[in-house]
C-alpha positions as CSV (number, residue, x, y, z in Angstrom):
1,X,0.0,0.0,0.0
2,X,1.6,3.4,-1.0
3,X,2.5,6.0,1.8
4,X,1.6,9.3,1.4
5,X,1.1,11.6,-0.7
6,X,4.1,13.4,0.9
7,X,5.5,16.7,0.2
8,X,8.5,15.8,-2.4
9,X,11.0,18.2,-0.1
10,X,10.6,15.0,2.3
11,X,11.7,12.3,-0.2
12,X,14.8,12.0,0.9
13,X,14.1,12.0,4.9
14,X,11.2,9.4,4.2
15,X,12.6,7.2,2.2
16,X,15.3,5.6,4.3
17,X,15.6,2.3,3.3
18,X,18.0,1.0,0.3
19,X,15.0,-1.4,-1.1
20,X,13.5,-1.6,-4.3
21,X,10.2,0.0,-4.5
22,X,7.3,1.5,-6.5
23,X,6.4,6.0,-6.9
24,X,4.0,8.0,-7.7
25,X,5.0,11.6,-8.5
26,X,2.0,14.4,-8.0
27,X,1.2,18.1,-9.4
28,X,-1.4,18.5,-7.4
29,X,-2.5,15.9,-4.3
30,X,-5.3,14.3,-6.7
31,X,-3.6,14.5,-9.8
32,X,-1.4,11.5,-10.0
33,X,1.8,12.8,-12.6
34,X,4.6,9.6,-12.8
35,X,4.5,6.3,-11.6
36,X,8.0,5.0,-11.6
37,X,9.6,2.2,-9.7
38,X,13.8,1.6,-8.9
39,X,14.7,-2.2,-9.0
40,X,17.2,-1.5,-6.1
41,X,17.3,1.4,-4.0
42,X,14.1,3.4,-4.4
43,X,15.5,6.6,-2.3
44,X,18.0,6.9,-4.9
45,X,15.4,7.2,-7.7
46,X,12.6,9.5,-6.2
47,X,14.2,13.1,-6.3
48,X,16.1,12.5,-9.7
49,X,12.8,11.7,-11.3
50,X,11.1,14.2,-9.8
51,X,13.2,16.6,-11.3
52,X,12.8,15.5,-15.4
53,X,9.1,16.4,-14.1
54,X,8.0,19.8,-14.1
55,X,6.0,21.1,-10.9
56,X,6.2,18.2,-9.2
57,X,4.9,18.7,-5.6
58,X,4.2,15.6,-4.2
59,X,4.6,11.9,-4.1
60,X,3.8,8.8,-2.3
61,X,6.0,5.6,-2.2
62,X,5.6,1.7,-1.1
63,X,8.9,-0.7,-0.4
64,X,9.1,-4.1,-2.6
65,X,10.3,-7.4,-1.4
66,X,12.4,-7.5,-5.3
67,X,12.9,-5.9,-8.5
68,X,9.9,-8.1,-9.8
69,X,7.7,-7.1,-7.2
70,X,8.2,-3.1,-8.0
71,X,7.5,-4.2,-11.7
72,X,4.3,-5.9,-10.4
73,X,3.5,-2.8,-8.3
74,X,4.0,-0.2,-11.0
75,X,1.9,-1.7,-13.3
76,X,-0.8,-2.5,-11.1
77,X,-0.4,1.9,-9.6
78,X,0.0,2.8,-14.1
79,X,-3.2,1.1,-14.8
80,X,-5.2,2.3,-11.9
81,X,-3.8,5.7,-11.3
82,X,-3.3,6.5,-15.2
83,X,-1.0,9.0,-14.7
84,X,-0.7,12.0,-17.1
85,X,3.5,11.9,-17.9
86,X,3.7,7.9,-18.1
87,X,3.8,7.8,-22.4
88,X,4.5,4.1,-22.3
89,X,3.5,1.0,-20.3
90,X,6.4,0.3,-17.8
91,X,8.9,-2.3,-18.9
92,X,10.1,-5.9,-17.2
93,X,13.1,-5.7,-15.2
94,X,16.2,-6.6,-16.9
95,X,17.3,-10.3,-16.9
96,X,12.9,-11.0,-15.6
97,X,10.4,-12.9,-17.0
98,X,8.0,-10.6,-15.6
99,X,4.3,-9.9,-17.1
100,X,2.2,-7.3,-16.2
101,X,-0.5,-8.7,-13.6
102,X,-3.1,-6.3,-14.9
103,X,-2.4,-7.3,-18.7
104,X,-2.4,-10.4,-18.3
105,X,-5.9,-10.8,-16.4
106,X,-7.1,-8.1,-19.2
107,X,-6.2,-10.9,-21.6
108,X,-7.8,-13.8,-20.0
109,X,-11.0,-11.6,-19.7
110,X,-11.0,-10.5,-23.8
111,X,-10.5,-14.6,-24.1
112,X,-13.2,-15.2,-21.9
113,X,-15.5,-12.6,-23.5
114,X,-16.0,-10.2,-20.5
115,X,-13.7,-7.3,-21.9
116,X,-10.6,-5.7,-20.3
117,X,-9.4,-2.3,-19.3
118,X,-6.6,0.2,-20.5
């Protein structure tokens, strides 16, 4: 479950853990912006990605137990948050087998006939 939203000036104080993880990066409180992830240390990733987004004022954050994991999140936090600066789908950690969770139930309902979602 993500923490926060948090003022972004507190990334760095919040985030305290060298663990991979999942982001979400915020304009405004209710305006989800980025959803990024960091396959190792997710305090090293937060204020860098912040900054390639412009008036970003916010974000929230969630520890994974493994890269795999943060892929799993991220996906799961793109397709339900459908943030406005995320152009692509997020991609598989390097070396993974990983598949997006939410794609890959999407697909099995199209199969089944009961639709799917973005």
């Amino acid at each position: 479950m993500l923490s926060g939203p948090w003022p972004i000036a507190l990334a760095n104080l919040l985030v305290n853990e060298d663990k991979p993880g999942v982001y979400v990066l915020y304009r405004d409180v209710h305006e989800p912006a980025y959803v990024g992830r960091a396959d190792r240390d997710l305090r090293s990733r937060i204020t860098p990605s912040a900054a390639e987004h412009r008036g970003i004022r916010w974000f929230s954050f969630e520890y994974a137990s493994s890269a795999l994991d943060a892929y799993q999140k991220e996906c799961r936090y793109y397709h339900e948050l459908l943030p406005t600066d995320n152009q692509l789908h997020p991609d598989a950690p390097t070396f993974s087998n990983g598949r997006c969770p939410v794609c890959v139930a999407n697909t099995f309902k199209i199969i089944l006939g009961r639709g799917g979602i973005r």
